[in-house]
mmCIF file as Biopython writes it, N, C-alpha, C and O atoms, coordinates in Angstrom:
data_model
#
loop_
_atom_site.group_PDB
_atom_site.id
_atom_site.type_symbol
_atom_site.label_atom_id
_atom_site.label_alt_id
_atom_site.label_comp_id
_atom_site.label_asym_id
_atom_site.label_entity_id
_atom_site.label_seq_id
_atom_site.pdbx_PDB_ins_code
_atom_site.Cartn_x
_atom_site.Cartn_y
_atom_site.Cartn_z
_atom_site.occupancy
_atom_site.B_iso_or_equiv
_atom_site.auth_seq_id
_atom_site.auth_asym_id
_atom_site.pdbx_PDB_model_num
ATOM 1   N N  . UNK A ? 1  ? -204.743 -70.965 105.585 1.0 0.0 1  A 1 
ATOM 2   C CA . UNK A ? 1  ? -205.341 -69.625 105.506 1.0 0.0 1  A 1 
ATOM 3   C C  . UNK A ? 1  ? -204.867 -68.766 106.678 1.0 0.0 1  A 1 
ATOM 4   O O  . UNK A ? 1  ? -204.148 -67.803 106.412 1.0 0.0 1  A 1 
ATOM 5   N N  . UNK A ? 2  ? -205.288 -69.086 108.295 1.0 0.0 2  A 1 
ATOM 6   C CA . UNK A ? 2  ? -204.829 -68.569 109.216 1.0 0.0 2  A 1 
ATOM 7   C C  . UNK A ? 2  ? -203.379 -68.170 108.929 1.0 0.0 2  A 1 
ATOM 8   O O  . UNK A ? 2  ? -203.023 -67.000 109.069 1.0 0.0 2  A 1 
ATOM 9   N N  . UNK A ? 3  ? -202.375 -69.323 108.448 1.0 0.0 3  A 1 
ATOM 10  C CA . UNK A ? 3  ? -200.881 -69.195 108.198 1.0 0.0 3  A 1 
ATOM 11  C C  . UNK A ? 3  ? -200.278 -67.746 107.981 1.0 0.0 3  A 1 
ATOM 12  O O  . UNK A ? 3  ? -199.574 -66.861 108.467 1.0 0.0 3  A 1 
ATOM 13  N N  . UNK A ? 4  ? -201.229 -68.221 106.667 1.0 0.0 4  A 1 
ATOM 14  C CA . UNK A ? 4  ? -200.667 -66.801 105.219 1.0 0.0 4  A 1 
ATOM 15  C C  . UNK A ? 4  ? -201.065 -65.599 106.092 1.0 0.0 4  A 1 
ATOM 16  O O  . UNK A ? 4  ? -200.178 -64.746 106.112 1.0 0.0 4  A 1 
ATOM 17  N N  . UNK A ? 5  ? -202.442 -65.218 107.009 1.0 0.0 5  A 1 
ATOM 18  C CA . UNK A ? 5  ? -202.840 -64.027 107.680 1.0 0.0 5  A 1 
ATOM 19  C C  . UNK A ? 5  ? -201.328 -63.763 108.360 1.0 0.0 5  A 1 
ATOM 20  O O  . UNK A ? 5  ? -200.570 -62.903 107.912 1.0 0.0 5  A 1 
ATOM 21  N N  . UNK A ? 6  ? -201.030 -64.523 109.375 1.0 0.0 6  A 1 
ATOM 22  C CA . UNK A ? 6  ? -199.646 -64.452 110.315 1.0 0.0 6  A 1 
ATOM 23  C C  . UNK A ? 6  ? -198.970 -64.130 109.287 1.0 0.0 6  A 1 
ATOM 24  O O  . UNK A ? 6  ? -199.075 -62.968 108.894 1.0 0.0 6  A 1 
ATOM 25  N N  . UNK A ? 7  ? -198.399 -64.737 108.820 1.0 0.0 7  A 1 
ATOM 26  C CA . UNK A ? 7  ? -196.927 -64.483 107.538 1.0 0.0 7  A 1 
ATOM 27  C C  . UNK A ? 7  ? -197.420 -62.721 106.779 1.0 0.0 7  A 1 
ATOM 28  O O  . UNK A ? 7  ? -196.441 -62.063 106.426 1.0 0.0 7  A 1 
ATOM 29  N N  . UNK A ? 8  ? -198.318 -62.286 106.638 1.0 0.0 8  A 1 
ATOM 30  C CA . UNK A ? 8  ? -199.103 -61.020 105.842 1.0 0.0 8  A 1 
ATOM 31  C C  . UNK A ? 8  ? -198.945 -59.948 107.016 1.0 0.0 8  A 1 
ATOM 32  O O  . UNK A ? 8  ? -198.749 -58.759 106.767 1.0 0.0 8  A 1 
ATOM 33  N N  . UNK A ? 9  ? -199.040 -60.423 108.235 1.0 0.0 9  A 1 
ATOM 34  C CA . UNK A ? 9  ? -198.716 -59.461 109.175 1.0 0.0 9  A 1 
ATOM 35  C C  . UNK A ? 9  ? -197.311 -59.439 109.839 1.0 0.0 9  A 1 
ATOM 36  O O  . UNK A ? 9  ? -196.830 -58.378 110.239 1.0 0.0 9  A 1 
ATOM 37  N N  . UNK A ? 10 ? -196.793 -60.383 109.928 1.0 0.0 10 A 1 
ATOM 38  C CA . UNK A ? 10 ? -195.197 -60.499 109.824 1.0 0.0 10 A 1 
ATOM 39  C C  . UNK A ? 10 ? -194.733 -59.363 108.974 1.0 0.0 10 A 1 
ATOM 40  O O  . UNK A ? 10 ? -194.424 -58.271 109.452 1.0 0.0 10 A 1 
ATOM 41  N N  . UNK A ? 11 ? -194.680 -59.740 107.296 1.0 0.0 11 A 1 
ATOM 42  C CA . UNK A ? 11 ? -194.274 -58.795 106.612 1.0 0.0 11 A 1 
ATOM 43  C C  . UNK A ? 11 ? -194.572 -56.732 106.642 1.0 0.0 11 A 1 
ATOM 44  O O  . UNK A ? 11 ? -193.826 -55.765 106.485 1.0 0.0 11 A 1 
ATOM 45  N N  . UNK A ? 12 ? -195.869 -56.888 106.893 1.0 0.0 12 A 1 
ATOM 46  C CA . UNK A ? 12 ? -196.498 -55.304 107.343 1.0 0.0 12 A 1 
ATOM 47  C C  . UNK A ? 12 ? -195.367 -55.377 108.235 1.0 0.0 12 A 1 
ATOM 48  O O  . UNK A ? 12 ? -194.294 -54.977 107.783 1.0 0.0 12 A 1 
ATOM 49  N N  . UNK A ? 13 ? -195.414 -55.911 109.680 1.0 0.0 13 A 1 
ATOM 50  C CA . UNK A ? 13 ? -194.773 -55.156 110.829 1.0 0.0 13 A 1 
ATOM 51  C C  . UNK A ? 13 ? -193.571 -54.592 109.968 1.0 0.0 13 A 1 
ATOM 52  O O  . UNK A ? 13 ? -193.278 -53.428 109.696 1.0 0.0 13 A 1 
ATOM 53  N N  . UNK A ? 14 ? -192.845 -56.033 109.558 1.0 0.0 14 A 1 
ATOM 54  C CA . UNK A ? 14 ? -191.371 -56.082 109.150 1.0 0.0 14 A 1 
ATOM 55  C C  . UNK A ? 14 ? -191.499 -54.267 108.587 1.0 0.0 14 A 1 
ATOM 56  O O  . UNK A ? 14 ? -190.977 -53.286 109.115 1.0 0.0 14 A 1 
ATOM 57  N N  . UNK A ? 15 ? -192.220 -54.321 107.582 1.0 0.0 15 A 1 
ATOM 58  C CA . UNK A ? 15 ? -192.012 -52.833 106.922 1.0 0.0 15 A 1 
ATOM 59  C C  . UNK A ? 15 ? -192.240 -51.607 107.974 1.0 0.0 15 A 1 
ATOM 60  O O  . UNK A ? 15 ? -191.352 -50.847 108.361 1.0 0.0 15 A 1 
ATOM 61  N N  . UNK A ? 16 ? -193.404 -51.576 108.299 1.0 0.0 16 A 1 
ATOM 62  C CA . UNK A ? 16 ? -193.297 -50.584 109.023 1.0 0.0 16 A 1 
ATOM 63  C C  . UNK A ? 16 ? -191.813 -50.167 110.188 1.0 0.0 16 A 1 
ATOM 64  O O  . UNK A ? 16 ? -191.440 -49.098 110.671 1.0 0.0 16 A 1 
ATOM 65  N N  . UNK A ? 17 ? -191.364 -51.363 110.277 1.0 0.0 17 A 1 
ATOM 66  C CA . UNK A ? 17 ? -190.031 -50.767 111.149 1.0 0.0 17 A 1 
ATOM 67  C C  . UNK A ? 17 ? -188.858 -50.212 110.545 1.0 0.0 17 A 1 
ATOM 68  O O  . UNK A ? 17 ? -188.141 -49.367 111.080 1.0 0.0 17 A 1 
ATOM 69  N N  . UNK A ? 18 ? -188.650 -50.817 109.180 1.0 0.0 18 A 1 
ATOM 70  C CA . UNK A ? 18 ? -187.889 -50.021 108.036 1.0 0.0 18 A 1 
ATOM 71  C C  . UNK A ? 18 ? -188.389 -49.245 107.604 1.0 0.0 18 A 1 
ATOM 72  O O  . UNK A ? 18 ? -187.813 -48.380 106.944 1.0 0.0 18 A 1 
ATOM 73  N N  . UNK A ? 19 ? -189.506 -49.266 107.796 1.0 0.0 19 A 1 
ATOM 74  C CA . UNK A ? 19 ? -190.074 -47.621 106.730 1.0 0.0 19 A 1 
ATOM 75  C C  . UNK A ? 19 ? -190.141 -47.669 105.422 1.0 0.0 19 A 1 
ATOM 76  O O  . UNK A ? 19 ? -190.469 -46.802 104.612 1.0 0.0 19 A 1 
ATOM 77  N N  . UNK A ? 20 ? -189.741 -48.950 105.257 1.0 0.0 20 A 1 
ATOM 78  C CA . UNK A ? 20 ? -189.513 -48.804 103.429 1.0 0.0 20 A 1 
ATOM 79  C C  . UNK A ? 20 ? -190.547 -50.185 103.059 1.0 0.0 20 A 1 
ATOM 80  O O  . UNK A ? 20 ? -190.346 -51.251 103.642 1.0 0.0 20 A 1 
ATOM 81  N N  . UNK A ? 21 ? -191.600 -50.050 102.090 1.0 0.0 21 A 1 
ATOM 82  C CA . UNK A ? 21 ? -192.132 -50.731 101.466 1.0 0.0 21 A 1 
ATOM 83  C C  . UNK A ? 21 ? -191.221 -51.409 99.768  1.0 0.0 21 A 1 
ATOM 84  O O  . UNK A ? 21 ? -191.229 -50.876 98.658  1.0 0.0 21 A 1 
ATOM 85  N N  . UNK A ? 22 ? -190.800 -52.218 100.040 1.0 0.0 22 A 1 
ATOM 86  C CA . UNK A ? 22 ? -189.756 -53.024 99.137  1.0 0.0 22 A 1 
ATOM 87  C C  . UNK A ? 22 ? -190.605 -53.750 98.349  1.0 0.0 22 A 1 
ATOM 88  O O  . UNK A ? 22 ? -191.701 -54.287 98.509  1.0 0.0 22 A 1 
ATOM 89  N N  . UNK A ? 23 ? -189.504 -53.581 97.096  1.0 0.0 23 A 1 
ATOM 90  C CA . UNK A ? 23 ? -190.757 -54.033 95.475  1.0 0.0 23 A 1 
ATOM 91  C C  . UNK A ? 23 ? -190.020 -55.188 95.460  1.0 0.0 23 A 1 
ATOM 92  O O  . UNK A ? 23 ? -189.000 -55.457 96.095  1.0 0.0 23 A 1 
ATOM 93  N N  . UNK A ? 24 ? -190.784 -56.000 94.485  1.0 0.0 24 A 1 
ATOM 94  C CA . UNK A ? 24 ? -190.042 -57.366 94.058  1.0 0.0 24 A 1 
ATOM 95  C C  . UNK A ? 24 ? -190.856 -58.657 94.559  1.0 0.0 24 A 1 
ATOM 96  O O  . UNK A ? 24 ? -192.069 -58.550 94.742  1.0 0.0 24 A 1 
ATOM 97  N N  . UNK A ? 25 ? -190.198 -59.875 94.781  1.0 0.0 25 A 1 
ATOM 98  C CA . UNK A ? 25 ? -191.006 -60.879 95.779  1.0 0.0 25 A 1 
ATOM 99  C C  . UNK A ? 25 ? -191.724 -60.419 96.511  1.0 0.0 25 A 1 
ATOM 100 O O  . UNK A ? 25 ? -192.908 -60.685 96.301  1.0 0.0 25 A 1 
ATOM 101 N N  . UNK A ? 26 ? -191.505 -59.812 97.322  1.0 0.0 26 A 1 
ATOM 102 C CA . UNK A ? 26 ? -191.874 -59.559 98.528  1.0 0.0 26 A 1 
ATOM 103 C C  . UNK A ? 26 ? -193.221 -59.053 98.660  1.0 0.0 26 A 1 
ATOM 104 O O  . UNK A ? 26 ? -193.757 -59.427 99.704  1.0 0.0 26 A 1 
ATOM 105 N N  . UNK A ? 27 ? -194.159 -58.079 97.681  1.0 0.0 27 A 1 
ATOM 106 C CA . UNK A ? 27 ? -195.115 -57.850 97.731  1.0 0.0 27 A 1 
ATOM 107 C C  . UNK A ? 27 ? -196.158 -58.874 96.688  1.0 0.0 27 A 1 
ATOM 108 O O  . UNK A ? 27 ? -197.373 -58.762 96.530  1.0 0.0 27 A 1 
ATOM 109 N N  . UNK A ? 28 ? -195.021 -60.092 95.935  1.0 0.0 28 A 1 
ATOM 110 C CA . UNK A ? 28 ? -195.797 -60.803 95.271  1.0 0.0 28 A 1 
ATOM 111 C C  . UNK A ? 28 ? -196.368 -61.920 96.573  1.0 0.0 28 A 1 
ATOM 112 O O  . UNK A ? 28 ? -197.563 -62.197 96.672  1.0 0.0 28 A 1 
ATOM 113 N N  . UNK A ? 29 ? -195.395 -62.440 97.442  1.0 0.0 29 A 1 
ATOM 114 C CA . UNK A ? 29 ? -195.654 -63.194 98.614  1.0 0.0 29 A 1 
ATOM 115 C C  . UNK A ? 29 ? -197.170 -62.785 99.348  1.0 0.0 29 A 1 
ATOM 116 O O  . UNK A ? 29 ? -198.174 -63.480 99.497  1.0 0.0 29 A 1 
ATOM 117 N N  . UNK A ? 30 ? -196.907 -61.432 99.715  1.0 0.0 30 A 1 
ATOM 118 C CA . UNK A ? 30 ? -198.218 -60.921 100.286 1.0 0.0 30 A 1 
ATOM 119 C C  . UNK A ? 30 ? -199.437 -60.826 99.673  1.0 0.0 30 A 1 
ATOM 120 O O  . UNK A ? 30 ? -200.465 -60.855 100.350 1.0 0.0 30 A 1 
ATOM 121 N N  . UNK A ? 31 ? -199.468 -60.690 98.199  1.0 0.0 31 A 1 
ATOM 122 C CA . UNK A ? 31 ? -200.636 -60.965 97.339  1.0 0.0 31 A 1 
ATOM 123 C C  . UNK A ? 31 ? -201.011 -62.046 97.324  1.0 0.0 31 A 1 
ATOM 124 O O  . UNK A ? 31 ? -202.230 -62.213 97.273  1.0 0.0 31 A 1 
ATOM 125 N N  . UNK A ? 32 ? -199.939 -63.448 97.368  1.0 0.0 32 A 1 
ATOM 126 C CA . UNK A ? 32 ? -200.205 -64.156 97.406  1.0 0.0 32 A 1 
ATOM 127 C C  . UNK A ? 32 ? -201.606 -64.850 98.877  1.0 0.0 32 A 1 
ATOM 128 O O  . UNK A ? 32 ? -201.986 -66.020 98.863  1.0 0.0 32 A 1 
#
């Protein structure tokens, strides 16, 4: 549980530094 929180905020940062919210896996991972 803790994991997935880390890995869920990994990905946010990741985006916010591209600026771009990317479709595909990537927001299925985070739902997950």
């Amino acid at each position: 549980m803790i994991e997935s929180i880390k890995l869920r905020n990994a990905f946010l940062a990741a985006q916010r530094k591209k600026g771009q919210a990317p479709s595909g896996p990537v927001p299925r991972l985070i739902n997950c």
